[in-house]
N, C-alpha and C positions, 0 to 999 in steps of 0.2 A: 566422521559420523555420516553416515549413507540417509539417505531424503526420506527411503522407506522403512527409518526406525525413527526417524524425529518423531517427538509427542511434545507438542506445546500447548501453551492455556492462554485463551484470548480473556483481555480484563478491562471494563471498560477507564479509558484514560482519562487521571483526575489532576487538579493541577500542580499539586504532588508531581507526576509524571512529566511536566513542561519543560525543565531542563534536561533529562534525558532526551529527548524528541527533540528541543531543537540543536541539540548539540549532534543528533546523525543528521537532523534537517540542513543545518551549514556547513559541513563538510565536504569540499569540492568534488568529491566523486558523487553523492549525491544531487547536490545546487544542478550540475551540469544538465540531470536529466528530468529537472523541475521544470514546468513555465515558468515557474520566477526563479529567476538566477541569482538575487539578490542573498546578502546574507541579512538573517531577523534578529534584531536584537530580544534577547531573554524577556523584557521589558516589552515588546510590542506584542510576541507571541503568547505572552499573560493577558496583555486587553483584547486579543484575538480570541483567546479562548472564554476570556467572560464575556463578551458582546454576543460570539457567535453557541457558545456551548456546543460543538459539535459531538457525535458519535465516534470516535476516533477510539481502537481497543493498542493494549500495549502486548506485545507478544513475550511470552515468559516459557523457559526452559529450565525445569529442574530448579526451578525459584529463582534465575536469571532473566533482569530484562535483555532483550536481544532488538526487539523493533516493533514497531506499529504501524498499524495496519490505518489505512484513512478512509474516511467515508464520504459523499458527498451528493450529490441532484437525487437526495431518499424522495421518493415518494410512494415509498410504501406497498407499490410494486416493481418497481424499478430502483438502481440502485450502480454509485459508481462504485469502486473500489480501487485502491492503490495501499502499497507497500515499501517500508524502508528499512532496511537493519542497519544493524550501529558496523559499521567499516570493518571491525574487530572478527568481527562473527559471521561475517560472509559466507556462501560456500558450504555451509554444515546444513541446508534443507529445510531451513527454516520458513524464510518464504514458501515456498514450496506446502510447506505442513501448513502454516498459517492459511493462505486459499485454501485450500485443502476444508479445514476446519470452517470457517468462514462462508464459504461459500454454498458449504451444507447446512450451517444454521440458515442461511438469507433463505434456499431453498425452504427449509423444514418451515420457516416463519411466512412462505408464502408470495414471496418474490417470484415474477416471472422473467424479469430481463437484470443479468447481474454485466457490467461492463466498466472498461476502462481505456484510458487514455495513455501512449507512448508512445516515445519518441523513439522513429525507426535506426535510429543507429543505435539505440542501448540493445546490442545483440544477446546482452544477455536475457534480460525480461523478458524480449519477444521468444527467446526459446525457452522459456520458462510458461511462459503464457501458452505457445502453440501447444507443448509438453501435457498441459492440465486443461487443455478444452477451451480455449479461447480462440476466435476465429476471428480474422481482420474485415469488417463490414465498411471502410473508409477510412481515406488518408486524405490532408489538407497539411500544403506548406504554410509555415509562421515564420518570422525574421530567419529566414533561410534553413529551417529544419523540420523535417517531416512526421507532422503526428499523425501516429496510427487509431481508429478507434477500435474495440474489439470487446466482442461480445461473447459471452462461456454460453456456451452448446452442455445440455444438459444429459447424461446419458442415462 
């Protein structure tokens, strides 16, 4: 499936959606390129989401979940963003489609700074990122790995 035919539907994630998300959320290929490296237990990731009730949407193809998109420092002009797909489903443009979509609602709702955070060796993100209009504005080392910040350049 090529990037420029993906059509997916962002929906916002309920707790229903909790054990799909943390089951691509601990999966080592993932974990690796979190700040928290930890794996969450099903159980802690349920009082995380009722405490915090965050905006996090589930990305769906063709009526398949595939991944979720995360949100976080909203304030309503500003805005982070991150993405995860389930290990299975990599590679088919999904990420890709999801900013895609996402990142022209935040626009259309008014957002003037959309941006996010990674770590310089996931090669793949950052050329996914450079790819869709994201530009590296700062990097800071943590326990020996360099995160990048970057911000989407609006065209």
């Amino acid at each position: 499936m090529s990037s420029t035919s993906t059509n997916v539907d962002l929906r916002l994630m309920s707790e229903k959606d909790l054990e799909f998300v943390n089951t691509i959320r601990n999966h080592d290929s993932t974990r690796k390129f979190l700040r928290n490296t930890n794996l969450i237990s099903l159980e802690d990731t349920k009082l995380w989401f009722k405490s915090t009730q965050p905006k996090w949407f589930i990305i769906s193809c063709d009526g398949n979940d595939v991944g979720y998109i995360r949100t976080s420092q909203d304030t309503a002009e500003t805005i982070c963003i991150g993405c995860d797909i389930d290990v299975d489903k990599r590679g088919n443009g999904y990420a890709r489609a999801a900013y895609k979509k996402i990142i022209s609602d935040l626009y259309d709702k008014g957002y003037i700074v959309i941006w996010l955070e990674v770590f310089k060796n996931n090669n793949v993100a950052m050329n996914l990122y450079n790819s869709i209009g994201f530009i590296e504005i700062n990097s800071s080392y943590k326990d020996e790995r360099q995160r990048v910040t970057m911000v989407h350049i609006r065209k």
